[in-house]
N, C-alpha and C positions, 0 to 999 in steps of 0.2 A: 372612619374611626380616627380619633385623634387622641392623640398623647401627647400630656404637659407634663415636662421634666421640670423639678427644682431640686435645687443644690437643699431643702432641709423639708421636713416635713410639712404638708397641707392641712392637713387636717389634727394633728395635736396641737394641745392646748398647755395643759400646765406640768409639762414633764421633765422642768428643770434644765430642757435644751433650747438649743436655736429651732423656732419652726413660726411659721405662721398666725400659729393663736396670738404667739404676739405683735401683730399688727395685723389687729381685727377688722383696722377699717379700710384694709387693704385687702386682705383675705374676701369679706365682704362684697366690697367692690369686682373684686376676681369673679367673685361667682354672681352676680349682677351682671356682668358682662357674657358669661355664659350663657344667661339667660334671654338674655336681650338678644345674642346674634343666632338664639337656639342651635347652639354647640353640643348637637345631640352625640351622641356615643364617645363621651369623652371622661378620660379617665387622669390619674397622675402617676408618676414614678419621685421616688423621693431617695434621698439616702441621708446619710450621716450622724447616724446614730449606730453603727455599728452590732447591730441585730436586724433580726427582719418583722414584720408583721403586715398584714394588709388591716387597712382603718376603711369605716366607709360611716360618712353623714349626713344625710338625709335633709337638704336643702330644699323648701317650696315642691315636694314629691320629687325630686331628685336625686337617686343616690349618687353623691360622690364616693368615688371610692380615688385613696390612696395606696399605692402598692409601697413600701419602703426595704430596701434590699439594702445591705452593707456589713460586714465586707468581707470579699475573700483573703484579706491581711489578717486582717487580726477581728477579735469581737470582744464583747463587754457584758457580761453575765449580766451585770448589778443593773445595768442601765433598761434591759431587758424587764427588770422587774418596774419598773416605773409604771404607773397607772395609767391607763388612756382606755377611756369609755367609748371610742369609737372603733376599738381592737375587734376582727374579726376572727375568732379563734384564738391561737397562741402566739405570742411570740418566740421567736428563733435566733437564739442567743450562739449561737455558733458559726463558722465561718459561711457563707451563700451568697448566691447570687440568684437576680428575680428571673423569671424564663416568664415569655408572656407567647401565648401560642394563642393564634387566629385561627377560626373556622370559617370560613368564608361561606361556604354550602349549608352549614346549620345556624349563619349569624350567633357563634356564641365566642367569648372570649375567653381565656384558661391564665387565670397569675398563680404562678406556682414559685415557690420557692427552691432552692438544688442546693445541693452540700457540694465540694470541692469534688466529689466523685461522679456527681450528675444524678444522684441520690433525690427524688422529689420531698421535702420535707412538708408540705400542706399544699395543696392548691386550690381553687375557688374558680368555679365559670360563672360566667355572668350571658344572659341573654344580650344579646344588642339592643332587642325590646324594653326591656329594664333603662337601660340608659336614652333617655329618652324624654325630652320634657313635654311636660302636661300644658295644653292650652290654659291659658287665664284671662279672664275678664278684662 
């Protein structure tokens, strides 16, 4: 399993903040890299956008998924409303933090999101299977 941390988001695009879409030929390259060293069961964690959502986009049969958690300080209602087509579910405009639970015996992954009380506000498993790249010619 492998998990890449960035200080802003991976996978949004045009949502008015700091993230990766812009600098597409870098993000690109990112996942070119993935693919080349077959970086199977790899995921991201993001924050600084102060809400939470998981994003996930589908790269040459690859889902990437982004987990984005922030923050148990403060949050940002409005920023939460911001568009991103790679949103899985809702976003969480309130204070949380990301909880990522392994199953090692069912090979499945669990990103959940938690309130200040330990409260699960969404979560999403993923197969290990899923993460996983496709041969190519």
């Amino acid at each position: 399993l492998r998990i890449i941390a960035s200080s802003i988001q991976v996978l949004a695009e045009d949502k008015g903040m700091e993230n990766w879409g812009h600098v597409p030929h870098e993000r690109k390259r990112l996942f070119q890299l993935l693919r080349q060293h077959k970086a199977h069961h790899t995921f991201f964690l993001s924050g600084d956008v102060h809400f939470a959502e998981l994003s996930q986009m589908i790269v040459d049969d690859y889902p990437i998924y982004d987990m984005t958690s922030s923050g148990m300080s403060h949050s940002a209602p409005g920023w939460a409303k911001a568009t991103n087509p790679y949103r899985i579910g809702d976003a969480h405009p309130v204070l949380n933090a990301g909880l990522i639970e392994i199953d090692w015996k069912a090979k499945q992954l669990g990103l959940s999101f938690i309130d200040p009380k330990g409260n699960k506000l969404s979560s999403h498993r993923i197969d290990f299977a899923e993460l996983t790249f496709k041969e190519t010619d």
